[in-house]
N, C-alpha and C positions, 0 to 999 in steps of 0.2 A: 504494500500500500504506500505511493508517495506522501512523503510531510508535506508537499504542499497543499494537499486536501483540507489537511487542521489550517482553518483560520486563527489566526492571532489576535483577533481582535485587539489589536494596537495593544499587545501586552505582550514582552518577549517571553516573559515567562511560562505565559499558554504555547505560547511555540515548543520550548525545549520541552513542557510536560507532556506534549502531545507526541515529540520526536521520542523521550523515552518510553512513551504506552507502546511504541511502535515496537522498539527496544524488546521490551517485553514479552509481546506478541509473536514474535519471530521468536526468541525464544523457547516461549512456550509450544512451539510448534515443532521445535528438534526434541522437546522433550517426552511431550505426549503425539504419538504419530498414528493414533484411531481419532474417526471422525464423530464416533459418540459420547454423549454426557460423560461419561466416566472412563478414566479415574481421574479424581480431582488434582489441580495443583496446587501444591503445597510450598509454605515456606522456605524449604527444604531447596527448591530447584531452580533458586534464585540468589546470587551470591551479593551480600549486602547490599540487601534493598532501601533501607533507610539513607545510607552513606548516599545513596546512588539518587536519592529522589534528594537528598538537601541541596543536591547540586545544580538540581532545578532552578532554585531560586536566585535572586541575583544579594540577598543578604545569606548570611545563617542562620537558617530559622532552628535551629536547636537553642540558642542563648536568649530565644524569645518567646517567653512562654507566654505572654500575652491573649486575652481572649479575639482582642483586633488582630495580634497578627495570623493567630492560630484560623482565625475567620478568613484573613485572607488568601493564604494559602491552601486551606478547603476549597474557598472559591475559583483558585487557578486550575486545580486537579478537577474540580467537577466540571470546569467548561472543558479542558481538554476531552475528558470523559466520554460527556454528550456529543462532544466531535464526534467523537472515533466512534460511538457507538449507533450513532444516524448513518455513518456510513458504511458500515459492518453492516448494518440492519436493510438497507439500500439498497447493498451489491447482492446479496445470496438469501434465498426463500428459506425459510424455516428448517424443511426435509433435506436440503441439501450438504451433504459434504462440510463445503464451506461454513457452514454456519456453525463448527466446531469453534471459529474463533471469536463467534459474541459469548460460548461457552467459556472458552479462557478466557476473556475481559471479564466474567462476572468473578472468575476466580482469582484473578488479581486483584480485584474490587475489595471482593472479601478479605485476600490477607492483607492489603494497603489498609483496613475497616479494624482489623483486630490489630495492626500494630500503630493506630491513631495517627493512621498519615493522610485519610480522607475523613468524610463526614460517614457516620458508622450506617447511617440510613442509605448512602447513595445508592449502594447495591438495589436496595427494592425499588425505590425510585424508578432504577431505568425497568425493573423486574415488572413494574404496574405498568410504566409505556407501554413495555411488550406485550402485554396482555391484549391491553387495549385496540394494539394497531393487526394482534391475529384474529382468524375465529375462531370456532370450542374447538376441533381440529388442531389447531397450533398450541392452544390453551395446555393441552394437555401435553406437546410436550414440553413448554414450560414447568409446568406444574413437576414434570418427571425430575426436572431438572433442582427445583427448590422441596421436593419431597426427600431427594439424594444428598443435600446439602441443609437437611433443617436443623441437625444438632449443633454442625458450625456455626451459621448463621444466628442459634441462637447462643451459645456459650459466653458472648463477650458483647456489652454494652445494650444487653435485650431492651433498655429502660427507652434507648433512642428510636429502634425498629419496633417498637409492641405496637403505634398505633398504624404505622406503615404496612406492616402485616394484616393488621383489621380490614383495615380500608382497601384491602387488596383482595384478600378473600370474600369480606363482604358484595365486593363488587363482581367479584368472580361467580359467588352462590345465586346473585341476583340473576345472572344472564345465564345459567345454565336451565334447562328444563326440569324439573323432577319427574317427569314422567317417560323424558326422553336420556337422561343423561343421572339417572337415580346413582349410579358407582361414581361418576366421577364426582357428584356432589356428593358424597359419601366423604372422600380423599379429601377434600379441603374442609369439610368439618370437621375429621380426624387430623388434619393439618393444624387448625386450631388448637383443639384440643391437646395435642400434642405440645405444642411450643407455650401455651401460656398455661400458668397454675392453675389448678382447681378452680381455688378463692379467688382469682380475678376479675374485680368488674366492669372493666372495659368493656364488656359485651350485654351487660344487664340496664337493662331499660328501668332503673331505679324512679324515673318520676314518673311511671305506669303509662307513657303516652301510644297512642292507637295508629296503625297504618291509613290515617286519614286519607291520604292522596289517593290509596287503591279503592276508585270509586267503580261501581258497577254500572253500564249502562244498560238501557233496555228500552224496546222499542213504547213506549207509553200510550200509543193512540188507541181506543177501542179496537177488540175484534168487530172484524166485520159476519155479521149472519144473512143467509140467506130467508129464513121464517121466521116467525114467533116462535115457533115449533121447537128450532132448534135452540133458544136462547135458555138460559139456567133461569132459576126460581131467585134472581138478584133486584135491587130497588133501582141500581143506579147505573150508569157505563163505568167504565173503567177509564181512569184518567192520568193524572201523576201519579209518582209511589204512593202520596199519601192519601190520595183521592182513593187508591185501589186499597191503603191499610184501614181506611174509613168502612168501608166496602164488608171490607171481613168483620169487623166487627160489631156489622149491623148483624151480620148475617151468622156470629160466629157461632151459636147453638144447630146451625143446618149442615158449618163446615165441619162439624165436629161428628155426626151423625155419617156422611154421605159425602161420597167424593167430588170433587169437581171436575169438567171437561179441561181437556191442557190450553186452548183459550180461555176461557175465566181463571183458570188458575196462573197464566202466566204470570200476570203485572203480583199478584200477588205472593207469590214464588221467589220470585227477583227484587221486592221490595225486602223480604229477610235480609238479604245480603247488607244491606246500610245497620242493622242492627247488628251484624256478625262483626263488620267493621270497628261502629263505634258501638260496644256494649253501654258506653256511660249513657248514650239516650234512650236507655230501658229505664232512667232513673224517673221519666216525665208519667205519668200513668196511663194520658191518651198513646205514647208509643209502644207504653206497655202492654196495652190492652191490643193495639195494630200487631203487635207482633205473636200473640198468643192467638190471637184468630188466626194471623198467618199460617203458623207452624201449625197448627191443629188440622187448618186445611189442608195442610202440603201432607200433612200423616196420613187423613184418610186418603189422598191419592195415592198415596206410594202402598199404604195397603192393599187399595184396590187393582194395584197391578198383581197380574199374576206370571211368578217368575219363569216356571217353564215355557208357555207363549208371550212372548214380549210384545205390546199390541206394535202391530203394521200401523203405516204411515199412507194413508191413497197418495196415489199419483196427483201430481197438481196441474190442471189441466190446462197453464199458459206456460208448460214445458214441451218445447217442440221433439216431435217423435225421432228426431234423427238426429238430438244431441250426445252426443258420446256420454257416458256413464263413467270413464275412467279418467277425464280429460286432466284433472289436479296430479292425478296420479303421474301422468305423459306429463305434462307442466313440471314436477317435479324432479322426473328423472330430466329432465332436458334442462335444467339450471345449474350451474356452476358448482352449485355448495352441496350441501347435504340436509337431510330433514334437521340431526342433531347441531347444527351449525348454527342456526336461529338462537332468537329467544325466547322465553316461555309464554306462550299464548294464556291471556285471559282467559274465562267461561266465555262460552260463543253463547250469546242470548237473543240469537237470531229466533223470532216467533213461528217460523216455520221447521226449523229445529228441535225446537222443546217436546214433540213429541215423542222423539225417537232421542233425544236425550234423556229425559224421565225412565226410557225403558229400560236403559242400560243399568247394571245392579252396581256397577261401581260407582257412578255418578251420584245414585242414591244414598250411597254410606259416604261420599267427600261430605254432600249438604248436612248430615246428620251427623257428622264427626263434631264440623262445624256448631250444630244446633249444642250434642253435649258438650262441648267446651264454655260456649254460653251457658250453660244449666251449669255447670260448674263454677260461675259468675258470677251467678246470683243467689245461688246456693250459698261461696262465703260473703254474701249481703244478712244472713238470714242471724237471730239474737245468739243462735248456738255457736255459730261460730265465730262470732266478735267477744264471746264470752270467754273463746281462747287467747283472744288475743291482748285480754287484759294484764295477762302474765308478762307481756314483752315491755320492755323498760323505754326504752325508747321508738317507739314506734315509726316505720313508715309511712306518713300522712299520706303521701301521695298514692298509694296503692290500697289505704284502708276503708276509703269512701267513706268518712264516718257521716257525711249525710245521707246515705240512704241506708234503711233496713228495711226487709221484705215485712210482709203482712203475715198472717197464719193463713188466710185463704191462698197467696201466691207463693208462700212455701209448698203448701200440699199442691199447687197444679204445677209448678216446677217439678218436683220428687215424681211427681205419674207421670210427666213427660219426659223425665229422667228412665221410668222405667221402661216405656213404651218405646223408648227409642232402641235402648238395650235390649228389649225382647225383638228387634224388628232386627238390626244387626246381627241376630242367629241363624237369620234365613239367609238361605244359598249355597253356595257350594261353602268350603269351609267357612259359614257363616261363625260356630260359636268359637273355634279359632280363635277370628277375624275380633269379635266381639272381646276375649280372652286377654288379647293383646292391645287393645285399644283402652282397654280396663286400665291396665298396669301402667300404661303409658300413662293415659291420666292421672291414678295414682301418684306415681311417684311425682307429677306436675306438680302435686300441691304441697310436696316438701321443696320445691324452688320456688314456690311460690310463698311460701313461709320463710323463706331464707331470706327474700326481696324484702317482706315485710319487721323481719329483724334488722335492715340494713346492712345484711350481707355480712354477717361474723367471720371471724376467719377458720377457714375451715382443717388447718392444718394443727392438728394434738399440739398442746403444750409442751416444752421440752422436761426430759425426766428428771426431777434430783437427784443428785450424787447419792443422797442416803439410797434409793429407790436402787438407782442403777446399780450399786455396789452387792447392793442383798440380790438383786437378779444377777448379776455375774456369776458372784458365791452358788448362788442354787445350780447353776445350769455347769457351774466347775465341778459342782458333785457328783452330777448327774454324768458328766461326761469324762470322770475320773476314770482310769483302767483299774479294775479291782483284781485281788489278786487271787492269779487261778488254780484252782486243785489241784493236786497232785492226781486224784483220779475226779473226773468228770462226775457227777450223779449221775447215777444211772449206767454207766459203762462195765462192762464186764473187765476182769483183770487178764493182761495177758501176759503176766509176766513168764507164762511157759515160754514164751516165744525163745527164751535164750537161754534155752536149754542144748546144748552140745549136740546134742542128736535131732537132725531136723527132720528124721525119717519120724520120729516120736511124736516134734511139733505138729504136723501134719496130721498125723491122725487124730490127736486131741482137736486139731479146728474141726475134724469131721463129726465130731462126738454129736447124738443127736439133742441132750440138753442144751445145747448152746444154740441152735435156731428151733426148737420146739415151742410151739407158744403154750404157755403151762394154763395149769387152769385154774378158773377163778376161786377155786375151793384154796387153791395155795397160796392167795393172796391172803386170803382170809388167817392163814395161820402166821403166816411172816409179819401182816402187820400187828396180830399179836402179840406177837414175840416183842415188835419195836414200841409198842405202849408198854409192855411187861421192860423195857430197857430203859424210857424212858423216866417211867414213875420209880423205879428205884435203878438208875445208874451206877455202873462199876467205877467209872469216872466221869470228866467232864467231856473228855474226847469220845466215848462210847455214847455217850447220850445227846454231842451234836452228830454223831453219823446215826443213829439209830431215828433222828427228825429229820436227817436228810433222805432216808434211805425210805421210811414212813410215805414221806410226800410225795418220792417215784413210785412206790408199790401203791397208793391209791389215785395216781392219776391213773396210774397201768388200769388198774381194778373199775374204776369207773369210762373206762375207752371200752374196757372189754364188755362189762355188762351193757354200755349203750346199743348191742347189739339184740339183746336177747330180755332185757328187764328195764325198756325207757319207763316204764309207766310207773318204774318204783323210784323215780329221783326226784316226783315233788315230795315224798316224806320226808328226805334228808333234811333235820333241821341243824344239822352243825358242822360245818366241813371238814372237823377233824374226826366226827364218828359217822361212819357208813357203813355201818354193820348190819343195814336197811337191805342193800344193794345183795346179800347173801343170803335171804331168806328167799322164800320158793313162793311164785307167783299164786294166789288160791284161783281155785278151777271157778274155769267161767260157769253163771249161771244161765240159765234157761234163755228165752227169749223176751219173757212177760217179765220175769225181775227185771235184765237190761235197759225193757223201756220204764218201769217204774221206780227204780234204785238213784236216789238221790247221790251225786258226787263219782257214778259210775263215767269212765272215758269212755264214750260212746260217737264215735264221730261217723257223718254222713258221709256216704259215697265220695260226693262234690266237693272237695273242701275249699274251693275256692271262696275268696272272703265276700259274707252277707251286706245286701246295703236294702235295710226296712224301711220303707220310702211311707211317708204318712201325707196325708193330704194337707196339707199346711201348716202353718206354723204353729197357730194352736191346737191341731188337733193331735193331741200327743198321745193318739192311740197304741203307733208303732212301739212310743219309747216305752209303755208299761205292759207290752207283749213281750218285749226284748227283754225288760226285766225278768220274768217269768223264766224266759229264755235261761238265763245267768245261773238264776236259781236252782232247774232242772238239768242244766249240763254245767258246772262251777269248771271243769276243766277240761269244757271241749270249746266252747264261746266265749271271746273274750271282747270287750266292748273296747272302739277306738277312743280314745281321746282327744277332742277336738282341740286346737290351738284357739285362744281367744287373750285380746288384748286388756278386759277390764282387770278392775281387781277382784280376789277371790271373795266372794259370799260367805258368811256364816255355815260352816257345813263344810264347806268343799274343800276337795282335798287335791291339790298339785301333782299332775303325773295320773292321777285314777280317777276323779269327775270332768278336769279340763289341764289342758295347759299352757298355763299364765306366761305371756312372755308379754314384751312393751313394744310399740310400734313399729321400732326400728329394726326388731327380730323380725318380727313379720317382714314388715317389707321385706327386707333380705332373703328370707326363705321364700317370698311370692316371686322376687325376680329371678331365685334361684330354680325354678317351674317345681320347687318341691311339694304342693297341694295338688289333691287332686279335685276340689272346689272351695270357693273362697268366696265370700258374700260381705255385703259393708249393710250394716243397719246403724244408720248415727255413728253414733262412739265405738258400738261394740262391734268390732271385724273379727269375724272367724272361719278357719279353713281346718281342712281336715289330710292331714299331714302322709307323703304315699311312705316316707319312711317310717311313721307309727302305724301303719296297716302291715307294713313289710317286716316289722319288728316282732308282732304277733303270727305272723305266719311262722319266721325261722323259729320260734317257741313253741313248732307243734301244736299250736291254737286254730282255729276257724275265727277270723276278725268280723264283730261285726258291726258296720257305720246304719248310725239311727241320722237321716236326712228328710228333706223336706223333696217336693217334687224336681224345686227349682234345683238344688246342690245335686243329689242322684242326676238330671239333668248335665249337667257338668262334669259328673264321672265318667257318664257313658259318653260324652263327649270327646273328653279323651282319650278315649280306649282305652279306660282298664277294663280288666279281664274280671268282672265278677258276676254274680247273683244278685240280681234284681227284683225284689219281694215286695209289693204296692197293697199295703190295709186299706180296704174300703173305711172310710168314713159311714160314721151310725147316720141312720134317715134326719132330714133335714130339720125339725122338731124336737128329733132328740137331741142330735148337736148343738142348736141354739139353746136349751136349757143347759146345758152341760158350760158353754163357751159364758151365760152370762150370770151362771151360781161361782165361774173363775174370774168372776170381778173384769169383765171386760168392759169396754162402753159399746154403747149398741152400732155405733159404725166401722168399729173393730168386728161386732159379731158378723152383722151384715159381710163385711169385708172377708171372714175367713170362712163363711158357708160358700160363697159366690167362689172363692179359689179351691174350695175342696170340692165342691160340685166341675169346675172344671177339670183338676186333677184326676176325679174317678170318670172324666169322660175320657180324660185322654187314656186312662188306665186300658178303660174297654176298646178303644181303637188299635191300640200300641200291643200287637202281640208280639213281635220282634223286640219290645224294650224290655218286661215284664217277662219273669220266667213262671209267676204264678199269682195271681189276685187273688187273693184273701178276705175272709170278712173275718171280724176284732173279736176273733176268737185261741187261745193260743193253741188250742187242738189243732187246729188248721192251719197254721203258721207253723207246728211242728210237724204235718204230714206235708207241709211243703217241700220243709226243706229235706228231710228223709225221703221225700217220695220216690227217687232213683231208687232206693231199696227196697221198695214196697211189694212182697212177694218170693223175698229173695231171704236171706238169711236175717240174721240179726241188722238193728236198724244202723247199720254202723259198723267199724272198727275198732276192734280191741287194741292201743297200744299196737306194736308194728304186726307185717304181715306174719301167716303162721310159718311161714319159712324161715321170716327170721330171728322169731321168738325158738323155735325146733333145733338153731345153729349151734353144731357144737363148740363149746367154750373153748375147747383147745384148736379149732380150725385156724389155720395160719391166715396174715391180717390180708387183706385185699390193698 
């Protein structure tokens, strides 16, 4: 590249700094001889860079440390800089070869950056040009380039490039698609994420402000109708947004009931979207009330579609019959760029559109993701939850809205249009998935959202005290002491024949067959006699620690061996130094009629896959006092799960065996870790039902069985686990109502849990694929359910292990 290209700008000093980038450049070019990204260059391949740049200037700028002159001389290297880098970027296209050496100018940038001979930001500077002047195509291999260089880049003077990095990325996320380009805006969140702290709030929108500008347009003039005929049961036309939110909620008891056609529902469809925007103008009541007719009407349409036939769209009859059908398509293949090169297209809210937009099921859950994140909004507007935020010391004004708090009428139609939307996000193909994951997401939202509202604490542990950390050193120096090793092993046999002179001798002693016989359990029985008889009265100290050593191996031995032949005698063990249990002889089974009447007898069903007794609502807590029954007539073959729950314990209960008590942040933790296998939020009290405490009663030989409501079993079988499905009718509607309001309910609680248990036993009787047997709230029948596999066949159940391997003889060698 000639030095006559850099101008001087009437400064000779831009001249020489631009002749040494040149310098440099050739250089770096006998040193790295591949034309891609990597490998970087390094300080290392450049011999006294600093000597060699002071000689740039026409003072010594080392003896002036000045912030004028230190300014100045930034400012001679950055015009060089931008020379050479317009003209690097001028001569050779991105993919090319050539364009190895805007790759070495940025790596010179960066070591001239860490040893304070430029401005520490220049680097991204020209990194955002770049951006700027590619498209997403180029973008990315930019991006490749600052994703292979982000721990240098960040290592040294992060404090000058944090906000240069924002504004780069930010700008970058903007003009990618998420639906065309979902990975690479993946990489530059992770880019983020990656280079600044946790606790950094550079990126937190602390004074809660709303994306105003992104305004939605839509066509606003009435439909036009052919008849009366065809027009809806409406007062008014449809006119602006608010003329059409006026509209619904003349009419909002009709939109609520019955859907509306995709013209009347346009203008008022598309008028949501300003409330999505700005949620603060839900605080007015007339917008409040436009927008709950809105949403109420857009529910029942989107109910009223039905997802297998998506409705068709007629022909529109001023499209001429010999217009091509693929023409955007040809238009696109025939343009220069690519689909993904663009940028993200708004919602098309073209009115001829909207039809065959509606039918699509994905478009249906963007609007309704949208909708709960507002219900989530206005949810913490509601007294419960500003009552939490009494606690925080200095509060976020800006995010707390303390003028407004909902009503009790608009918390209860928030909470059902909270649930209706959630029950509407099941449908489809991996609808409860889809639902599953959109939970959590929100979830965990409102612990950032409580972190904005504490003004963003620092999120990184306090550092440890010396006292703390010294006593944890000590413990783990203990722990990882080498202790010192026996002379013989526990448990090893002695071999000291081995060195014996005659090795024809040795040999036949290893063949002896006591020495691989596996002996029998009756000889354990007398050896570890012997080591109690040594132990209670010792001949010394050293006989009576081998005689505890020796103890411990003969009953680990003795309890391996009878797990094979006598499991069913090791809940009696009450002391792990006596098992004298384990040698007694199993008494003969009885009949079949004792079996099923003998309280505490192990009797296990066919199936033993783990029970989930599904009851029809929440108050109807038929299942859970069948399942007690349960408990009582099998104590050690049923064993009930433990649900996980955040409050605190009750009077009574007991931690690990009625519930288990853990505090918010366990949960979440274990909910993002997919460890439930359903999970439900009522107010304060969130509780799941944990697959490692079902799986924990299983490896114990138990039959688990989870007492759940419709909606949680719901959620089981969602995720495919593998279990029994057992649904208690609810008693006749008469009887239930007496029963729900002698339990102190109020009467639109009772109302509320009849209306869900009457739906529960309808879906019971549709659902023969979900349900393995419907029951009425009898435990006779709840116990020929679950037995029924055996019904005709021998005893209702198994005894302890098969009879094969109850029959195995004690000395059979181990498997």
């Amino acid at each position: 590249m000639p030095a006559t290209i850099i101008d001087s700008h009437g400064i000779p000093a831009v001249a020489k700094a631009g002749a040494f980038l040149q310098q440099l450049l050739e250089h770096a070019e006998t040193v790295k001889r591949t034309s891609s990204i990597e490998p970087p260059l390094t300080e290392s391949h450049f011999d006294d860079l600093r000597g060699r740049m002071n000689s740039v200037y026409d003072e010594e700028p080392a003896t002036d440390d000045s912030s004028d002159a230190k300014a100045a001389r930034f400012a001679i290297i950055e015009t060089a800089v931008r020379d050479t880098f317009k003209y690097l970027v001028s001569r050779a296209p991105i993919d090319s070869p050539d364009f190895v050496k805007v790759w070495n100018l940025f790596d010179i940038l960066s070591i001239l950056s860490d040893s304070e001979l430029c401005d520490p930001a220049l680097l991204l500077w020209l990194v955002e040009e770049l951006l700027d002047s590619q498209p997403v195509t180029g973008c990315r291999k930019v991006f490749d380039f600052l994703e292979s260089r982000r721990e240098r880049i960040t290592a040294k003077h992060f404090k000058q490039k944090q906000l240069v990095i924002l504004r780069t990325c930010n700008e970058l996320v903007r003009r990618l698609s998420r639906a065309l380009d979902p990975a690479f805006s993946g990489r530059v969140l992770i880019f983020m994420f990656q280079s600044f702290p946790l606790g950094d709030k550079s990126s937190v929108n602390l004074r809660g402000e709303f994306h105003t500008e992104n305004v939605t347009t839509f066509d606003q003039t009435p439909a036009k109708v052919d008849n009366e005929a065809d027009k809806m049961d409406v007062d008014t036309d449809i006119g602006t947004p608010s003329d059409a939110s006026r509209r619904g909620r003349s009419n909002g008891a009709d939109t609520k009931k019955k859907a509306l056609d995709p013209d009347t529902l346009y203008p008022i469809f598309w008028a949501l979207q300003e409330s999505f925007n700005q949620p603060r103008l839900l605080f007015e009541p007339s917008h409040f009330a436009s927008f709950k007719s809105g949403l109420e009407a857009t529910m029942a349409t989107f109910l009223n579609i039905k997802l297998e036939q998506p409705p068709r769209v007629k022909e529109r009859p001023d499209r001429p019959v010999d217009e091509p059908k693929h023409a955007s398509k040809r238009k696109r293949e025939e343009s220069d760029g690519t689909l993904s090169s663009g940028f993200n297209p708004k919602y098309l809210t073209s009115r001829d559109l909207f039809k065959l937009e509606i039918s699509d099921l994905t478009f249906r859950r963007n609007i309704l993701i949208q909708a709960l994140i507002t219900m989530e909004f206005l949810l913490a507007l509601s007294p419960k939850a500003k009552e939490k935020l009494a606690t925080v010391k200095l509060p976020n004004k800006s995010v707390t809205y303390s003028e407004k708090t909902l009503s009790e009428e608009e918390i209860k139609w928030v909470v059902e249009t909270k649930e209706s939307i959630k029950s509407y996000l099941k449908l489809g193909p991996e609808g409860p998935h889809f639902c599953r994951l959109v939970e959590t997401v929100l979830s965990r939202d409102k612990n950032w959202v409580r972190w904005k509202v504490e003004n963003c604490p620092p999120i990184e542990l306090p550092q440890l005290s010396p006292e703390t950390f010294v006593a944890a050193r000590t413990t783990v120096g203990k722990l990882a002491t080498t202790k010192r090793l026996r002379s013989t092993p526990m448990g090893s046999l002695n071999l000291d024949f081995l060195d014996d002179d005659a090795e024809e001798r040795a040999l036949e002693k290893l063949k002896d067959r006591n020495r691989f016989k596996v002996p029998s359990l009756e000889s354990y029985k007398r050896a570890i006699a012997d080591d109690d008889f040594e132990i209670e009265m010792p001949t010394n100290n050293e006989t009576k620690a081998a005689a505890i050593e020796g103890k411990a191996s003969k009953t680990w031995r003795a309890l391996r061996m009878a797990s094979k032949s006598k499991l069913a005698l090791f809940d009696k063990i009450e002391d792990d130094d006596k098992i004298d249990v384990i040698f007694e002889e199993i008494p003969a089974e009885k009949d079949e009629e004792d079996q099923e009447t003998s309280n505490g007898e192990t009797i296990f069903p066919e199936d033993r896959r783990p029970l989930v007794i599904v009851d029809a609502g929440k108050f109807t807590a038929t299942g859970v006092g069948l399942a007690k029954q349960l408990y009582a007539h099998h104590p050690k073959t049923f064993t009930k799960v433990a649900v996980h729950v955040t409050r605190k314990p009750a009077e009574g209960e007991v931690n690990g065996k009625d519930f288990h008590f853990v505090d918010t942040q366990a949960f979440n933790m274990m909910r993002d870790g997919d460890q439930f296998l359903e999970f439900s939020e009522e107010g304060d009290d969130i509780h799941g039902t944990s697959r490692r405490a079902v799986d924990a009663i299983v490896d114990n030989d138990r039959v688990a069985v989870m007492e759940m409501t419709f909606e949680a079993a719901q959620q089981v079988k969602d995720n495919g686990y593998d279990a029994r499905f057992i649904f208690i009718q609810p008693p006749a509607s008469n009887v239930l109502e007496g029963q729900l309001k002698e339990s102190g309910l109020s009467e639109e609680q009772v109302q509320q849990a009849i209306k869900s248990a009457s739906e529960a036993a309808e879906h019971a009787k549709s659902s023969s694929d979900f349900y393995e047997a419907v029951v009425d709230a009898e435990y006779q029948a709840l116990e020929v359910a679950i037995f029924v596999s055996e019904v005709g066949g021998e005893a209702n159940g198994k005894k302890g292990d098969d009879d094969e391997d109850v029959a195995m003889d004690d000395a059979a060698p181990p498997s």
